[in-house]
C-alpha positions in Angstrom: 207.1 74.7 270.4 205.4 71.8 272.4 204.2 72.1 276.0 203.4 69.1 278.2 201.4 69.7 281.5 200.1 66.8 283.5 196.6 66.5 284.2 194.6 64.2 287.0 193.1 62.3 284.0 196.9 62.4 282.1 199.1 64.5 280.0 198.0 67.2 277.8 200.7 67.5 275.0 200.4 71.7 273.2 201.5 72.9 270.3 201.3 76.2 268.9 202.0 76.6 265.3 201.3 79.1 262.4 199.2 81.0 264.8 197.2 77.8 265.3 196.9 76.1 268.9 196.4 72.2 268.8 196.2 70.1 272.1 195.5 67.0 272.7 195.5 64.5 276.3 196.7 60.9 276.4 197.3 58.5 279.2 201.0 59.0 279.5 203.7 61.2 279.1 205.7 59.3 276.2 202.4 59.2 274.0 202.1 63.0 274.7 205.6 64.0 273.6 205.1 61.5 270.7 202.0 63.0 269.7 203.4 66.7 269.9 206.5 65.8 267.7 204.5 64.5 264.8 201.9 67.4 264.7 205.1 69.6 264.8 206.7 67.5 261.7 203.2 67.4 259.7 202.7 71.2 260.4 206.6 72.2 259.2 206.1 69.5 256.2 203.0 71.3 255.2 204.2 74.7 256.0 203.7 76.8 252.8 202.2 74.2 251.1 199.0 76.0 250.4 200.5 79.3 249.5 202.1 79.4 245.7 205.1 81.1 244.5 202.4 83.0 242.6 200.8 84.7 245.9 204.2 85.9 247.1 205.4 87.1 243.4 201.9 89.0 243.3 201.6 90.1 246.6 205.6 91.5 246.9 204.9 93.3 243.8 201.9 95.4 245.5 203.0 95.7 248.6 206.9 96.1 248.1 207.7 97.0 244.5 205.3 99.5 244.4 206.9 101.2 246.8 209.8 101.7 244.5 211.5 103.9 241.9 212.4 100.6 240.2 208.7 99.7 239.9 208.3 99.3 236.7 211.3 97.1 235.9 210.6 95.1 239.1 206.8 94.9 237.9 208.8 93.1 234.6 211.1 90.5 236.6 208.6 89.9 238.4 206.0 88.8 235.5 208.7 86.7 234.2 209.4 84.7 237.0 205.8 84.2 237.8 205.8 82.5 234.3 208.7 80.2 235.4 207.7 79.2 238.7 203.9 79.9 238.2 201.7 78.0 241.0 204.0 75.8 242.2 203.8 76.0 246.3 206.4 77.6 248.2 206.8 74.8 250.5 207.9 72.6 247.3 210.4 75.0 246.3 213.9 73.9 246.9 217.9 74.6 245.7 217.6 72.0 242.6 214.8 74.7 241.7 216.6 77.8 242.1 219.6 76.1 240.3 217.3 75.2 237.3 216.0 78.3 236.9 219.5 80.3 236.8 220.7 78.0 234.2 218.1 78.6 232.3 218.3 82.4 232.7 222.1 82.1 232.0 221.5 80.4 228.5 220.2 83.8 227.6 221.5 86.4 229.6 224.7 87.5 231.4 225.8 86.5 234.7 225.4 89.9 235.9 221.7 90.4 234.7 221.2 86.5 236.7 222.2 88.4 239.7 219.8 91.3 239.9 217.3 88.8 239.3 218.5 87.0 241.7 218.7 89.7 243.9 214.6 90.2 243.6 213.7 86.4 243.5 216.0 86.1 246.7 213.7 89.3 248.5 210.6 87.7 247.0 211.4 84.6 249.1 212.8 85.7 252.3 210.1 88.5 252.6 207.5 85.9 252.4 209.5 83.3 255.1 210.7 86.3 257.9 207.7 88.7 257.4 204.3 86.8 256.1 206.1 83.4 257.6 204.8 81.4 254.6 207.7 79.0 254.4 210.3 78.1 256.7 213.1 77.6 254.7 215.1 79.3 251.8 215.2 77.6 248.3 218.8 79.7 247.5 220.8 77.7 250.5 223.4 75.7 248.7 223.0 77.8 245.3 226.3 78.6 243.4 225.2 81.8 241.8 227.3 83.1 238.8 230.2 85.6 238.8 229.6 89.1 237.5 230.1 89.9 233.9 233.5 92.0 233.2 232.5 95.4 232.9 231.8 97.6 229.8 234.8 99.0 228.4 232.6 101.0 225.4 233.0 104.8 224.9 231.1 107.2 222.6 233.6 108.5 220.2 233.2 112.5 219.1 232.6 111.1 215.4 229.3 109.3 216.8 228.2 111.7 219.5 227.9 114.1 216.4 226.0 112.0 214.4 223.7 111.5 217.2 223.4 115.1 218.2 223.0 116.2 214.1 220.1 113.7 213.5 218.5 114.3 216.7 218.3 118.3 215.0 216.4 116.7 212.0 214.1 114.4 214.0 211.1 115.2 215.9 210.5 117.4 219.1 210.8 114.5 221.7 213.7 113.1 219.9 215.0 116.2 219.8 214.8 116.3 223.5 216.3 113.3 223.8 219.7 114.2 222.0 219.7 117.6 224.4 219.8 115.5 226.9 222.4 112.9 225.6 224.4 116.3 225.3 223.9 117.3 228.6 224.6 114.0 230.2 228.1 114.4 228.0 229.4 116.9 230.0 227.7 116.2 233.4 227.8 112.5 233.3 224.5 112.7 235.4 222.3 109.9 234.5 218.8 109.8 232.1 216.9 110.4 234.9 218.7 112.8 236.1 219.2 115.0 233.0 216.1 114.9 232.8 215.0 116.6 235.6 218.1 119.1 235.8 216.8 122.4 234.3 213.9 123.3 236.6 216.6 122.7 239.6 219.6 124.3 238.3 221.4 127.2 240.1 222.8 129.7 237.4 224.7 131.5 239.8 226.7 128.9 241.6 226.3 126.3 238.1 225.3 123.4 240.3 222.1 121.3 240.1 219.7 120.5 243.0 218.4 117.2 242.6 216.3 115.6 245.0 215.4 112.2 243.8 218.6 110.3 242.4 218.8 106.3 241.6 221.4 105.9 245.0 220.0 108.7 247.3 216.8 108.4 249.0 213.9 110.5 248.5 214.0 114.2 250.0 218.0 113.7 250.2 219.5 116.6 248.4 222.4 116.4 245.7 224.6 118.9 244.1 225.8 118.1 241.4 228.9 120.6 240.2 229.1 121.7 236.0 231.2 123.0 233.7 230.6 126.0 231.8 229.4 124.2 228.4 227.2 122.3 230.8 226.1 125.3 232.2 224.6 126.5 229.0 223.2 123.5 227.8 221.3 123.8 231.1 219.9 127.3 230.6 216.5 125.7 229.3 212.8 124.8 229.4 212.1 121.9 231.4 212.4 118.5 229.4 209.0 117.1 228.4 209.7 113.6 227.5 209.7 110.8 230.2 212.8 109.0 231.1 210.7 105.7 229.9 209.9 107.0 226.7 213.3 108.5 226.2 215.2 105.7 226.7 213.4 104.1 223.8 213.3 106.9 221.4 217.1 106.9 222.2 217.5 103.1 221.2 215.7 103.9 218.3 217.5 106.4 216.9 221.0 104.8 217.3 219.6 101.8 215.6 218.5 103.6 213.0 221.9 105.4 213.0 223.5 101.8 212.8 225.2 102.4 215.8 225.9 98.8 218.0 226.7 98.1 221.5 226.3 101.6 222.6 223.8 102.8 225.1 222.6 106.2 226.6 224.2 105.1 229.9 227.7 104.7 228.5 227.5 108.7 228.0 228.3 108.7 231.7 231.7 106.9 231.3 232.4 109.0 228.4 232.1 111.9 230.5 233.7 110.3 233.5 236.8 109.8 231.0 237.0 113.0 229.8 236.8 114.9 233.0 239.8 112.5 234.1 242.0 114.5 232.4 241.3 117.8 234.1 240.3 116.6 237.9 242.5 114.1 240.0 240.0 111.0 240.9 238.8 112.2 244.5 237.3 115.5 243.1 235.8 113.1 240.0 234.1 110.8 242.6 232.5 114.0 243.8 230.9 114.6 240.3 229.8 110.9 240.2 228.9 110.7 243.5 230.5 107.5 244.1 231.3 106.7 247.3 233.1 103.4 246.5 236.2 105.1 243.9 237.1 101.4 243.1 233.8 101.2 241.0 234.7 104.2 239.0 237.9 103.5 238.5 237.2 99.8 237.2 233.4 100.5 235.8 233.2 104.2 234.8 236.7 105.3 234.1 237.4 104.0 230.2 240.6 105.4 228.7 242.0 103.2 225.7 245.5 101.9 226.2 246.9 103.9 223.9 245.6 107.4 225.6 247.5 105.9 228.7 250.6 104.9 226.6 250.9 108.5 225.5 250.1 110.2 229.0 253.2 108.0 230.5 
């Protein structure tokens, strides 16, 4: 903002910008507000001009991401779009750039993995405009972004879970682990994570588990999560020593060797989900999810075949 005071030997035309104070006087009042109004346009054109999308990226990840259960994958994006933008200045960056780079991304991915990104490039950029003040702007304004992807509808069969659970028996200790797990997640339809970290915390006596650090609950919020009997004695256990990292890749693994396709560890949870539908009406099965929006079960987690609801009408 410009201030213009008048002086006995003129006008002294003041700007304040980017934490920088510029003045200058001049004989009259029209060459002061003239003055004031092209620092203010040379100081917004080269706003962010010195500061690279690199510096944000970077800085972001150390000061945000690390901060975050979802470091590591964050720590990932984050490399990748550092590639793509690389030192190009903040100031520079613009809607004709954020469209490029989701087309690109699109080519190769689906619309809903384009929209996580997007989700971290957008907080990249706005952190570094509203908190650091780096920029002015915001590079998505005007961006069509892409339409989720429809979601899964794939289901682990009883045939595969057995093939899975059988070889996991013949394979080594952590992949052993790992196939406990899958087991467990079966018939809780908690997530990897979560499995993983069920048997210190379980209560025998009332057959729920504590869990204190969930992927939609914040740290030090507790949740119970209720189990079934079966459950209940898969749970009586050591603790698990294999990370949720390293298990996820072992499991991968092991289904590829098992030349089983388009099925991940995750979609245990809507197996499970789909089972318990046909003992619990929906509100008590958002309780076992924990979701609190049942429209996302329902249409995400909840994966009968039309024939299973042919015969059940």
């Amino acid at each position: 903002m410009a201030y213009i005071r008048k002086l006995t030997s003129g006008w002294r035309a003041e700007i304040q910008r980017n934490g920088q104070r510029l003045s200058k006087v001049l004989p009259t009042k029209r060459e002061a507000q003239a003055w004031a109004m092209e620092q203010e346009t040379r100081a917004q054109t080269l706003k962010g001009a010195w500061r690279t999308f690199r510096d944000a990226a970077e800085k972001y990840e150390t000061e945000v991401s690390a901060k975050k259960d979802g470091a590591r994958w964050e720590s990932l994006r984050i490399a990748a779009l550092i590639r793509h933008f690389g030192d190009r200045p903040l100031g520079d960056l613009d809607a004709p750039d954020m469209a490029d780079w989701r087309d690109k991304r699109l080519a190769s991915v689906s619309g809903s993995t384009v929209l996580r990104e997007v989700n971290l490039l957008k907080h990249i950029l706005h952190t570094a405009r509203d908190e650091w003040r780096w920029m002015e702007h915001d590079p998505f304004r005007g961006v069509k972004l892409p339409s989720e992807s429809q979601p899964r509808q794939q289901r682990w069969t009883w045939q595969l879970i057995k093939r899975v659970l059988r070889a996991g028996q013949q394979s080594g200790e952590k992949t052993r682990e790992v196939t406990e797990a899958f087991h467990i997640a079966l018939r809780t339809a908690m997530r990897l994570q979560e499995v993983l970290q069920a048997p210190p915390v379980f209560d025998k006596r009332r057959r729920v588990v504590e869990l204190w650090k969930t992927k939609t609950t914040a740290q030090g919020v507790k949740v119970e999560v209720p189990v079934g009997r079966i459950a209940a004695k898969l749970l009586d256990r050591p603790a698990f020593v294999v990370s949720p990292n390293e298990a996820s890749t072992l499991f991968a693994k092991l289904t590829k060797q098992l030349c089983i396709e388009g099925l991940t560890f995750h979609d245990s949870r809507a197996t499970a989900l789909t089972h318990m539908a046909k003992k619990v009406p929906v509100e008590v099965l958002a309780k076992v999810s924990r979701h609190k929006n049942i429209s996302l079960l329902v249409n995400t987690y909840y994966r009968p075949t039309v024939d299973e609801i042919a015969r059940r009408l």
